[in-house]
Z-matrix of the N, CA and C atoms (Angstrom, degrees):
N
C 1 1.446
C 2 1.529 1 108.88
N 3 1.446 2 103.62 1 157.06
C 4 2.182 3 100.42 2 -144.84
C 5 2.341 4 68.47 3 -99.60
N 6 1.490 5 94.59 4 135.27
C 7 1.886 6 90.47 5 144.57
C 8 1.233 7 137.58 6 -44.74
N 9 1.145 8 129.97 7 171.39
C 10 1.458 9 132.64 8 162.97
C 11 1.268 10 108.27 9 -80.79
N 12 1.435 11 128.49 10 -5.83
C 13 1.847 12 136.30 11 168.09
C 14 1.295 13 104.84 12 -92.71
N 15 1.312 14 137.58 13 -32.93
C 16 1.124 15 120.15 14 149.81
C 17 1.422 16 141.38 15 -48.93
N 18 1.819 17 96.39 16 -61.33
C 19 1.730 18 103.70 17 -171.24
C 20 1.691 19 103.93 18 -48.37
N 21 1.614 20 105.13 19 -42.90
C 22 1.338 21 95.93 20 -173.52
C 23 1.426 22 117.90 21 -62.78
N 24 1.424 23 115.72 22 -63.56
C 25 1.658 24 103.79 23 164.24
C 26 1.407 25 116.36 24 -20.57
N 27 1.533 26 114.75 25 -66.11
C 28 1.352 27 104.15 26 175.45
C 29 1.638 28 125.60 27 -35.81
N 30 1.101 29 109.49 28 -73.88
C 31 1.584 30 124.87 29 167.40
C 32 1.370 31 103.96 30 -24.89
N 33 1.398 32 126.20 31 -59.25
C 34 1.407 33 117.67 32 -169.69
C 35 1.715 34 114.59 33 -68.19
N 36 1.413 35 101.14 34 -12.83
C 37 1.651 36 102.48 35 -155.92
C 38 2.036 37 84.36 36 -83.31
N 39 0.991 38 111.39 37 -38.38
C 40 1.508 39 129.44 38 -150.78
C 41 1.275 40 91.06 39 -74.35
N 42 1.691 41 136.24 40 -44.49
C 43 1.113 42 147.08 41 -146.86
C 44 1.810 43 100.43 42 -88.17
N 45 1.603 44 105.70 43 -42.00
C 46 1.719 45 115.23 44 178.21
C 47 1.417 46 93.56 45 -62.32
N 48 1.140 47 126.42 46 -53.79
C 49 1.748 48 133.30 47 -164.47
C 50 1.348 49 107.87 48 -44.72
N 51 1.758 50 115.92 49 -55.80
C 52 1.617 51 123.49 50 -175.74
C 53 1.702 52 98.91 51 -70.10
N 54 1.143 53 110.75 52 -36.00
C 55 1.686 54 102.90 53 -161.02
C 56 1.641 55 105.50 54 -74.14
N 57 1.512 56 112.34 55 -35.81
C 58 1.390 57 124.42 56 155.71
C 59 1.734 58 121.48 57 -54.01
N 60 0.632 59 146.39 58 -50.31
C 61 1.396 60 171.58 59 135.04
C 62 1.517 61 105.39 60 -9.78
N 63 1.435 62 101.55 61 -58.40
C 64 1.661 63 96.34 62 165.24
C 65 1.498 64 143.87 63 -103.00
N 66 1.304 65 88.85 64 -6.81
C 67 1.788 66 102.47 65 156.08
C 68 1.331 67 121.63 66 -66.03
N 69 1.932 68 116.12 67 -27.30
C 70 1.034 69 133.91 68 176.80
C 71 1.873 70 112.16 69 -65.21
N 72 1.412 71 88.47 70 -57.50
C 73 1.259 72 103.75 71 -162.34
C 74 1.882 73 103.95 72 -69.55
N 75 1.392 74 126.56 73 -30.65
C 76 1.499 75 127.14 74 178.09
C 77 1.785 76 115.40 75 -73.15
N 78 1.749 77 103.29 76 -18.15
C 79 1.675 78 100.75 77 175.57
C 80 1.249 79 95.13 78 -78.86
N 81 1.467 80 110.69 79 -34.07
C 82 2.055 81 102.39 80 178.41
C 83 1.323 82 130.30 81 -47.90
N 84 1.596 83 119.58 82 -23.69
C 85 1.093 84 147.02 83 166.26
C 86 1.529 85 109.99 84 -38.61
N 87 1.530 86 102.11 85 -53.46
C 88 1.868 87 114.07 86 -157.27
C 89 1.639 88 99.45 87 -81.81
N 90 1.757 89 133.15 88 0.15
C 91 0.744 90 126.00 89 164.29
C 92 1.580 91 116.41 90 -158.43
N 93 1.674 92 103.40 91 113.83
C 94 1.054 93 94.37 92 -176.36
C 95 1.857 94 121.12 93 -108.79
N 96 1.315 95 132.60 94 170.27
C 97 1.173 96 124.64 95 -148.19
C 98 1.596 97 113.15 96 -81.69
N 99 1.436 98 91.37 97 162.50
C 100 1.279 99 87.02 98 170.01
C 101 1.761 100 147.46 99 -125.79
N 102 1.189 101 102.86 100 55.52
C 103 1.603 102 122.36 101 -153.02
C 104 1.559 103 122.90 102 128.87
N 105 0.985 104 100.03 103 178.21
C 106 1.696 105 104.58 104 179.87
C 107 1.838 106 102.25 105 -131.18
N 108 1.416 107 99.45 106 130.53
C 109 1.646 108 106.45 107 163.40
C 110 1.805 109 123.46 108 -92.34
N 111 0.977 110 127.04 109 106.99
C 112 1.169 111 123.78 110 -159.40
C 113 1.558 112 100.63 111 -68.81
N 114 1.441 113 115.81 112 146.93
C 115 1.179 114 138.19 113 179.68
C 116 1.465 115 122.79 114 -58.52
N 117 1.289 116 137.54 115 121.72
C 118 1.266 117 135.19 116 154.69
C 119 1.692 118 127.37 117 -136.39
N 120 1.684 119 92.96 118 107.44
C 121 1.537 120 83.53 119 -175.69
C 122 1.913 121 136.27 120 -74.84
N 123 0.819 122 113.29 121 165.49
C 124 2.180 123 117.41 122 -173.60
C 125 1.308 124 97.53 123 -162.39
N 126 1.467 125 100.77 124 -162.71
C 127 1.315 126 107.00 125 -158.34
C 128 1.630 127 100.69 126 -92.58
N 129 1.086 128 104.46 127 126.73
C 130 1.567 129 106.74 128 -154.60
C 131 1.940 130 92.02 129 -123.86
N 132 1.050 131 130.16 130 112.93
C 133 1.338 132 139.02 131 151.22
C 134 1.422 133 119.04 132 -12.55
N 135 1.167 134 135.29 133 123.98
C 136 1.410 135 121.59 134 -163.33
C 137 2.042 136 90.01 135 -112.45
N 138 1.010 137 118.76 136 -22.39
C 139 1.145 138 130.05 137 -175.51
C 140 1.756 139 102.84 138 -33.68
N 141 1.591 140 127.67 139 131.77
C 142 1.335 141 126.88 140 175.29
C 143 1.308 142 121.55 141 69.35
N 144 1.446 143 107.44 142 -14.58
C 145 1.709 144 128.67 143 164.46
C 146 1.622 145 111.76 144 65.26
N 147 1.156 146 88.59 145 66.80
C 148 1.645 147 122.10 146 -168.81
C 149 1.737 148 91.90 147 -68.85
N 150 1.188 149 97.02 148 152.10
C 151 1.879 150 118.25 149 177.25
C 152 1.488 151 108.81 150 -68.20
N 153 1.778 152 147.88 151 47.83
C 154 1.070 153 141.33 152 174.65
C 155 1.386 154 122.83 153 -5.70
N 156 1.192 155 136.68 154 138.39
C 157 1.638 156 116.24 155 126.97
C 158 1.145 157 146.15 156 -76.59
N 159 1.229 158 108.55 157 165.61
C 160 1.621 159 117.79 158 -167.62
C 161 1.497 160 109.68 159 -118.42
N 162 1.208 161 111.24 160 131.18
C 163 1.722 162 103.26 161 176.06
C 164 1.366 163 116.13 162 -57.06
N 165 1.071 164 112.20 163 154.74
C 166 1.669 165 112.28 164 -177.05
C 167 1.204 166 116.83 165 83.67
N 168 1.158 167 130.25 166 -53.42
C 169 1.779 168 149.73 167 -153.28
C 170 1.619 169 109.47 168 -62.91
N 171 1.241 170 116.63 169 138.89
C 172 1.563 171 105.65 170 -166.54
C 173 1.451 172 97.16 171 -113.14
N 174 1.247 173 110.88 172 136.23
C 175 2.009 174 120.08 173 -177.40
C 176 1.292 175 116.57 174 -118.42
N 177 1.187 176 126.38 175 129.17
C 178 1.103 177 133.67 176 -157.48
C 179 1.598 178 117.63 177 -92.63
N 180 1.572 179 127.58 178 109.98
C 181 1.428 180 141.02 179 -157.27
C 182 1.336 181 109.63 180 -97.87
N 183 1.368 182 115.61 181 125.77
C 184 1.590 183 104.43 182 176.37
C 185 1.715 184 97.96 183 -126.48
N 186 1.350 185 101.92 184 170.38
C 187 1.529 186 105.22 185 -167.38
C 188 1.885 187 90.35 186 -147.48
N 189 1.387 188 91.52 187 44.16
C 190 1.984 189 95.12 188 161.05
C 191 1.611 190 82.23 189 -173.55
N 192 1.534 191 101.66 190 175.13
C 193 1.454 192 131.38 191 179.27
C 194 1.566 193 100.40 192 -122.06
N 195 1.113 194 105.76 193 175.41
C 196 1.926 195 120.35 194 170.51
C 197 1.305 196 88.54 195 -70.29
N 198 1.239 197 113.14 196 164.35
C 199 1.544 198 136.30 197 133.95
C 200 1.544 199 131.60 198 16.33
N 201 0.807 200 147.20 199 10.54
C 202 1.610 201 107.06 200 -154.83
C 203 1.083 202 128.56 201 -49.76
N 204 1.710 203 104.10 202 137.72
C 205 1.733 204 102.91 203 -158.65
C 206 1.936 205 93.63 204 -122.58
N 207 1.505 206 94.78 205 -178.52
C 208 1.446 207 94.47 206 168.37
C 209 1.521 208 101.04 207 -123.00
N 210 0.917 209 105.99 208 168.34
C 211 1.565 210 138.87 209 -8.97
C 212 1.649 211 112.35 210 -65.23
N 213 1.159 212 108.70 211 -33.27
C 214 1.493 213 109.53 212 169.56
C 215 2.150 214 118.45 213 -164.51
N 216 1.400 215 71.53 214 170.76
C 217 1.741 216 92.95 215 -167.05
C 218 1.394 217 124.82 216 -89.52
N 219 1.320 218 119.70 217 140.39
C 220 1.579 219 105.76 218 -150.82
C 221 1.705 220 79.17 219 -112.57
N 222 1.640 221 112.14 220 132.55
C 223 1.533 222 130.21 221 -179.78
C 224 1.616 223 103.58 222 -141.90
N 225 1.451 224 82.43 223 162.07
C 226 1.706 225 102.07 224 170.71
C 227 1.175 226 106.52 225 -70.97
N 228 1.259 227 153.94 226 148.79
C 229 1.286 228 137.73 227 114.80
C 230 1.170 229 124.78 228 -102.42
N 231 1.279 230 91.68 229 137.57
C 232 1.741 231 112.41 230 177.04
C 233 1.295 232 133.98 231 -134.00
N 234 1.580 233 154.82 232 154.85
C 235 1.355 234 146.27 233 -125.82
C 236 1.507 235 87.74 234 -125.11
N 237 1.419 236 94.54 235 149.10
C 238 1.317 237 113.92 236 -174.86
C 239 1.707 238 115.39 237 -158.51
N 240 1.451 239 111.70 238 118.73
C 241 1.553 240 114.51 239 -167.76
C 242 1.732 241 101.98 240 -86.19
N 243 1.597 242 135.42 241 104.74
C 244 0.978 243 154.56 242 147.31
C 245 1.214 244 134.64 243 -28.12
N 246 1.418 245 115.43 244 -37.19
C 247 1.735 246 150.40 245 -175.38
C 248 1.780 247 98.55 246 -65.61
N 249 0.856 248 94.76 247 136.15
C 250 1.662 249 131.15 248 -174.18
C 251 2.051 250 74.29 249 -56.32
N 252 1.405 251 134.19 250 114.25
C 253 1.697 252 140.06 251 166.16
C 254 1.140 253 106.69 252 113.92
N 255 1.555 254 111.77 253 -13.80
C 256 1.920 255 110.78 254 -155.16
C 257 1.684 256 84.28 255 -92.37
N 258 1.158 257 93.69 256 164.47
C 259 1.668 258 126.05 257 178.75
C 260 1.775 259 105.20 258 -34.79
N 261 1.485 260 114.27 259 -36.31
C 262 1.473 261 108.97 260 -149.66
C 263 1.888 262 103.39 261 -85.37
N 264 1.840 263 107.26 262 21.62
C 265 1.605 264 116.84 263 170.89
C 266 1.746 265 93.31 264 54.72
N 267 1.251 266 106.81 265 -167.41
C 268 1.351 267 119.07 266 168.80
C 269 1.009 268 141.56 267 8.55
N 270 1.247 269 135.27 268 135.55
C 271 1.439 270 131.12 269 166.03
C 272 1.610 271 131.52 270 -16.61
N 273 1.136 272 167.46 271 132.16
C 274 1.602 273 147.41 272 -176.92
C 275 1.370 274 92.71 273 -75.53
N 276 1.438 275 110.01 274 137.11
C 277 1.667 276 134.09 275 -164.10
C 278 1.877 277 97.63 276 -74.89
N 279 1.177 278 130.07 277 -21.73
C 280 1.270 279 112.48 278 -155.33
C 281 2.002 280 93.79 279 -101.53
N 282 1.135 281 108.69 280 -24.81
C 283 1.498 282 109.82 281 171.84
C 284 1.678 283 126.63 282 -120.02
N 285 1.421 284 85.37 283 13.43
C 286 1.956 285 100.86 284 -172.11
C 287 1.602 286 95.98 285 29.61
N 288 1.202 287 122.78 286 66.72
C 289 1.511 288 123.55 287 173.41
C 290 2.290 289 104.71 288 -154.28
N 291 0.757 290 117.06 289 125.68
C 292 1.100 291 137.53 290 158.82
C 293 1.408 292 123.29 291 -61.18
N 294 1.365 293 128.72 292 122.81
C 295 1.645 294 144.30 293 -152.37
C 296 1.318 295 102.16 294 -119.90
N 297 1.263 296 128.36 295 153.47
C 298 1.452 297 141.83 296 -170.05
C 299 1.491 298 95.41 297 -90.11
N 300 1.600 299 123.26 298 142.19
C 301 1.126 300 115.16 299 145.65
C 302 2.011 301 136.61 300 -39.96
N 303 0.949 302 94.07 301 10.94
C 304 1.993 303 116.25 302 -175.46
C 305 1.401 304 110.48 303 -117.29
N 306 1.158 305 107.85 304 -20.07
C 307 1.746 306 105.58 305 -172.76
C 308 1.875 307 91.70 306 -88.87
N 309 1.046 308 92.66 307 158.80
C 310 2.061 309 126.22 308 -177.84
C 311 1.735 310 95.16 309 -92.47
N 312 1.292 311 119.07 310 81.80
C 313 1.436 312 115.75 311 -159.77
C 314 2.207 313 87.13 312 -135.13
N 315 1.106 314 130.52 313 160.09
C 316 1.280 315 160.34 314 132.88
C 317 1.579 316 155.67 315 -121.24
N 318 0.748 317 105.73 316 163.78
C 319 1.860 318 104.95 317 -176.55
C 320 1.421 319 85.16 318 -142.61
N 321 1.864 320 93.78 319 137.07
C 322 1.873 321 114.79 320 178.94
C 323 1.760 322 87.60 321 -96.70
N 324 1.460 323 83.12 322 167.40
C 325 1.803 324 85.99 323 166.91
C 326 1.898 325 95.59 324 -85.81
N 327 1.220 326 94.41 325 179.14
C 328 1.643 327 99.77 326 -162.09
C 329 2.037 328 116.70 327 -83.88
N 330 1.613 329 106.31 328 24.63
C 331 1.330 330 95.55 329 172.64
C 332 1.690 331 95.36 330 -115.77
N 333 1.445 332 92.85 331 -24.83
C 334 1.727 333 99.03 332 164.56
C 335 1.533 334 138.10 333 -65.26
N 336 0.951 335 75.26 334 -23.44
C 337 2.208 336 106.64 335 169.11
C 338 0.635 337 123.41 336 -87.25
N 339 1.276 338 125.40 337 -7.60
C 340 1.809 339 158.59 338 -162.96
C 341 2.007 340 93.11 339 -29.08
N 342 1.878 341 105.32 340 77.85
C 343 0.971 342 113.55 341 149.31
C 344 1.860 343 114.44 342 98.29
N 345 1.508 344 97.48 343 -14.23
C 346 1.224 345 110.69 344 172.68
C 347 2.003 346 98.46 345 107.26
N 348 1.239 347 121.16 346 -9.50
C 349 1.390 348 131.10 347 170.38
C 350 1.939 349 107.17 348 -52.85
N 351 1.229 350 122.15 349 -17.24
C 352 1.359 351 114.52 350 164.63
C 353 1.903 352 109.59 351 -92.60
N 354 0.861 353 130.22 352 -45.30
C 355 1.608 354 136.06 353 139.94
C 356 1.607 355 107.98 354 49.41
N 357 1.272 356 154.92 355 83.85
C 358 1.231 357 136.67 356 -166.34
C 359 1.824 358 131.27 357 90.95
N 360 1.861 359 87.49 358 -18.49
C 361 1.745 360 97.03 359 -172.86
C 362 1.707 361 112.74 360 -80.78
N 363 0.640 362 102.62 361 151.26
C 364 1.594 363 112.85 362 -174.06
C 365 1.733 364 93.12 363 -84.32
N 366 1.007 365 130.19 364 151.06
C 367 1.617 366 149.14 365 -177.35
C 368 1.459 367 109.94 366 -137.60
N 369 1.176 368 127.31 367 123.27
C 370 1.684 369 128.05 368 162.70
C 371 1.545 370 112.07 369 -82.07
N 372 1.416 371 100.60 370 128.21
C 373 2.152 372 97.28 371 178.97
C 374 1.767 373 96.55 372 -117.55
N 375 1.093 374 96.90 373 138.33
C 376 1.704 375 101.37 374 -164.77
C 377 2.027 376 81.31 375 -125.58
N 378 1.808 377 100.09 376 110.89
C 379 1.413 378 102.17 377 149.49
C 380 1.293 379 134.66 378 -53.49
N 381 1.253 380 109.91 379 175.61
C 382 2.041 381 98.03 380 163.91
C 383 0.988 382 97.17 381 -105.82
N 384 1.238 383 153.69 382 52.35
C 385 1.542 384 141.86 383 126.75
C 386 1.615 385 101.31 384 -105.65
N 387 1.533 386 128.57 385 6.54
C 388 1.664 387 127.28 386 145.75
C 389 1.378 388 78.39 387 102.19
N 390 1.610 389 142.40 388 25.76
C 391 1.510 390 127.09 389 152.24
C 392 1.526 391 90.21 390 -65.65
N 393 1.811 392 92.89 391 147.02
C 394 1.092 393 119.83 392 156.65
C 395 1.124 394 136.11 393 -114.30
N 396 1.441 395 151.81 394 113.90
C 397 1.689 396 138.60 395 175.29
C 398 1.711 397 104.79 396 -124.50
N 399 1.642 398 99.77 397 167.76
C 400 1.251 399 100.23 398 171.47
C 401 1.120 400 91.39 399 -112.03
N 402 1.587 401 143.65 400 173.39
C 403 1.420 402 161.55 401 145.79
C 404 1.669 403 108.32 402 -134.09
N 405 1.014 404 95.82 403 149.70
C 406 1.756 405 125.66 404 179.23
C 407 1.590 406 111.25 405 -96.37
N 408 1.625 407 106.77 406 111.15
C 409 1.386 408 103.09 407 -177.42
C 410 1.728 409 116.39 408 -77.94
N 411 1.256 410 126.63 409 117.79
C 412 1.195 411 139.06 410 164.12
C 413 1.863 412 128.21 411 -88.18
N 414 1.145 413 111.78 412 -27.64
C 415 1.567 414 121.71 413 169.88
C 416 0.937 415 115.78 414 -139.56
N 417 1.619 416 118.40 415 -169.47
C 418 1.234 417 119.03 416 -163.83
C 419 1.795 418 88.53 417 -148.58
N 420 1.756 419 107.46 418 139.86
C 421 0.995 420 134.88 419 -172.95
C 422 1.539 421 92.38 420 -94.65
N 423 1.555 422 104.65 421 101.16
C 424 1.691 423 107.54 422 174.10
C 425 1.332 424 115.17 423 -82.87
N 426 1.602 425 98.52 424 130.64
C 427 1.764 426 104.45 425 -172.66
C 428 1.347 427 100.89 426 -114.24
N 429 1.488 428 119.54 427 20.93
C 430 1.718 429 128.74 428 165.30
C 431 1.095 430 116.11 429 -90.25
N 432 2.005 431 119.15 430 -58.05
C 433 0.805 432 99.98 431 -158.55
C 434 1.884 433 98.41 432 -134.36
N 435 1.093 434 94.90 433 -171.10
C 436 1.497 435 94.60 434 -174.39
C 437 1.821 436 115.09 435 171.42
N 438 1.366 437 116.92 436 -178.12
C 439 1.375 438 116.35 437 174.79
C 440 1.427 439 106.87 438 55.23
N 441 1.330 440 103.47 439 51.25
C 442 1.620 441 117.33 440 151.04
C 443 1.330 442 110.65 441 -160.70
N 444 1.808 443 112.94 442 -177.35
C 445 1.050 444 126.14 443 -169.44
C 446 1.824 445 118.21 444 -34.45
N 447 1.583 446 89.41 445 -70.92
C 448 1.747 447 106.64 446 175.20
C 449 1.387 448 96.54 447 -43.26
N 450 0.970 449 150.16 448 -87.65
C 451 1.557 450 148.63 449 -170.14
C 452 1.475 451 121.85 450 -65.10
N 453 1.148 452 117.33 451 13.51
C 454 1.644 453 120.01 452 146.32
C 455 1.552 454 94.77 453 77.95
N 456 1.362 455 119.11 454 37.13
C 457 1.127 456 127.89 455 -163.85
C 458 1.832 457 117.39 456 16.14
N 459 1.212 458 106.07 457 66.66
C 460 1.600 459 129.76 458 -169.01
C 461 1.830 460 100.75 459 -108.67
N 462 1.472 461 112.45 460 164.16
C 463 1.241 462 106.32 461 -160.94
C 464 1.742 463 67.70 462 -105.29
N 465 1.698 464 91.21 463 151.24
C 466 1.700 465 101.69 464 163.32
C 467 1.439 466 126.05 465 -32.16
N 468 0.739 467 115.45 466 157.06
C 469 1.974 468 122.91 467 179.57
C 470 1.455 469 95.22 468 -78.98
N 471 1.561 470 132.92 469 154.01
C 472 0.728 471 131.97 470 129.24
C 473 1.258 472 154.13 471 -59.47
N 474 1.068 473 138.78 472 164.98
C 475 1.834 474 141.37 473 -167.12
C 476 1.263 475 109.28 474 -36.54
N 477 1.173 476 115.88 475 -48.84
C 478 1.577 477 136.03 476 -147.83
C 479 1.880 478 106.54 477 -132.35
N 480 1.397 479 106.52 478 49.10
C 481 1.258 480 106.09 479 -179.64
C 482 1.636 481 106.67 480 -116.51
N 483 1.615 482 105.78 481 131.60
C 484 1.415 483 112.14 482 170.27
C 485 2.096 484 102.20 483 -123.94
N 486 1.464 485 89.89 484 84.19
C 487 1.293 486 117.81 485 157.56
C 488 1.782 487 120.46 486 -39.16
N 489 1.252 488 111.41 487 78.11
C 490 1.650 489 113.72 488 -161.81
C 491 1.651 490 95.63 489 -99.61
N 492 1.667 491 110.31 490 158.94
C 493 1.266 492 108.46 491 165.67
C 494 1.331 493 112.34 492 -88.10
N 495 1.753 494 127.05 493 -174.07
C 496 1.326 495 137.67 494 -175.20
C 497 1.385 496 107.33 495 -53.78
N 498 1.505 497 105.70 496 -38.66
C 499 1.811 498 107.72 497 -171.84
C 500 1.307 499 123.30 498 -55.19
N 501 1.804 500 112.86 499 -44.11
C 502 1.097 501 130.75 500 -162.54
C 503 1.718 502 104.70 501 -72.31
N 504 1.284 503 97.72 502 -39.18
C 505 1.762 504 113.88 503 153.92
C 506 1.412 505 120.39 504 -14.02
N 507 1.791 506 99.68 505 -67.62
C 508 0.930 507 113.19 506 -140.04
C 509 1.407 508 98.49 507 -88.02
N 510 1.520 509 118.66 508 -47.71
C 511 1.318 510 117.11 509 154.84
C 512 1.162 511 149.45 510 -3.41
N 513 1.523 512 110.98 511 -67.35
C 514 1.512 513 149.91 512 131.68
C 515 1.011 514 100.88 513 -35.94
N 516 1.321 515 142.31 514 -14.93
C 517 1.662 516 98.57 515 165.10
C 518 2.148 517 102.16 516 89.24
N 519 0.784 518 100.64 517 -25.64
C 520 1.301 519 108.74 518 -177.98
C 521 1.555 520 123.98 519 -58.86
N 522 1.411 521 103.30 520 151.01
C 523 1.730 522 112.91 521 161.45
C 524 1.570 523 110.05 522 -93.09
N 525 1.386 524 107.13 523 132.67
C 526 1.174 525 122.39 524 -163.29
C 527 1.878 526 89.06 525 -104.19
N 528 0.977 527 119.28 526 -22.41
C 529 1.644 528 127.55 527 160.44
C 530 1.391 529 117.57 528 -25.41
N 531 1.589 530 96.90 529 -59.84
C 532 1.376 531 131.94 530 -159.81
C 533 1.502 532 114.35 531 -60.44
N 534 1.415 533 106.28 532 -47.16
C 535 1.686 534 146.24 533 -175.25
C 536 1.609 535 94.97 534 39.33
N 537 0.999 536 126.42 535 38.92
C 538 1.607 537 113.46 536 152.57
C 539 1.593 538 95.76 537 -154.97
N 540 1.301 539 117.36 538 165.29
C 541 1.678 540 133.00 539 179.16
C 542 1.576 541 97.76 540 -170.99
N 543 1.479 542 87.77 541 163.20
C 544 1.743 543 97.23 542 162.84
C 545 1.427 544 103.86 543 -116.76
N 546 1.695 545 112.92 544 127.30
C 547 1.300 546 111.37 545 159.50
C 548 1.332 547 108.58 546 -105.86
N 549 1.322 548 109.96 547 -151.25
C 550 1.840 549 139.49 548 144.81
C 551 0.809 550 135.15 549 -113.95
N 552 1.432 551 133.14 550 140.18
C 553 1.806 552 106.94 551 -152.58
C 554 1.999 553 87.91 552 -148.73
N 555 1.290 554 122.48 553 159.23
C 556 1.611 555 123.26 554 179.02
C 557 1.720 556 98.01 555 174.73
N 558 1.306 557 103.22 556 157.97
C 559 1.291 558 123.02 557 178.54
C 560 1.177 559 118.60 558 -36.56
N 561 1.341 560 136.18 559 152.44
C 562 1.266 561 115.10 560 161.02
C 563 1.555 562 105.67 561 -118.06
């Protein structure tokens, strides 16, 4: 039988989840998609436990992000290996150069990248336990296209994805297990 220090922990954990959940779900509002990329699965990297495709399966492409607001922007984050073998395929587009799993590095989804104009900028990601880091955006989390080679046959990023490496993880305080969270994320 769970304590009364538990249930409540529990309760509180359950309560961040819905309140997260819908802060998420109302920036989704400010952009909605635009088409579907049909699915094709290959040999897809299992590393960080990336979103596969599936043959057949239709994925949903957007070509904007929410808002960015101030003081800050409510995103997914999720882990992403940078390193010349790791999951993230290719070189990062804004320095055709490859990052160590140790470097403070990101990829926006692609209305946030808006063109490669974030490219070099430093970004602050604020956990919900109030970790703070900066990271340096190097790619861009494509929410067009996906389910091929270049993309590790991975389903598109979503709207609101801030594609972080292991470091930024680690920073945060985070489980890299987990590979998704909600932070806040804005210029720095």
């Amino acid at each position: 039988m769970a304590t009364a220090s538990a249930r409540a922990t529990m309760a509180i954990l359950l309560l961040l989840a819905a309140l997260t959940a819908s802060h998420i779900a109302s920036s989704l509002a400010d952009c909605q998609y635009s088409g579907y990329l049909p699915g094709r699965s290959g040999a897809c990297d299992q590393t960080n436990s990336p979103d596969c495709c599936v043959d057949g399966q239709q994925y949903q492409r957007f070509l904007c992000s929410p808002p960015v607001t101030a003081p800050a922007t409510w995103a997914a984050l999720t882990v992403n290996s940078f390193r010349e073998g790791g999951d993230g395929g290719f070189p990062s587009e804004c320095d055709m150069a490859y990052h160590d799993d140790s470097e403070m590095v990101v990829a926006l989804s692609t209305g946030w990248y808006s063109g490669m104009s974030r490219c070099g900028r430093s970004i602050r990601i604020t956990a919900k336990g109030g970790a703070v880091v900066y990271a340096t955006v190097v790619d861009e989390c494509d929410s067009v296209n996906g389910c091929d080679a270049e993309h590790n046959f991975e389903q598109p990023c979503g709207n609101n994805v801030v594609d972080a490496s292991p470091a930024v993880w680690v920073a945060l305080g985070l489980d890299q297990d987990v590979g998704l969270e909600a932070v806040t994320w804005s210029d720095a």
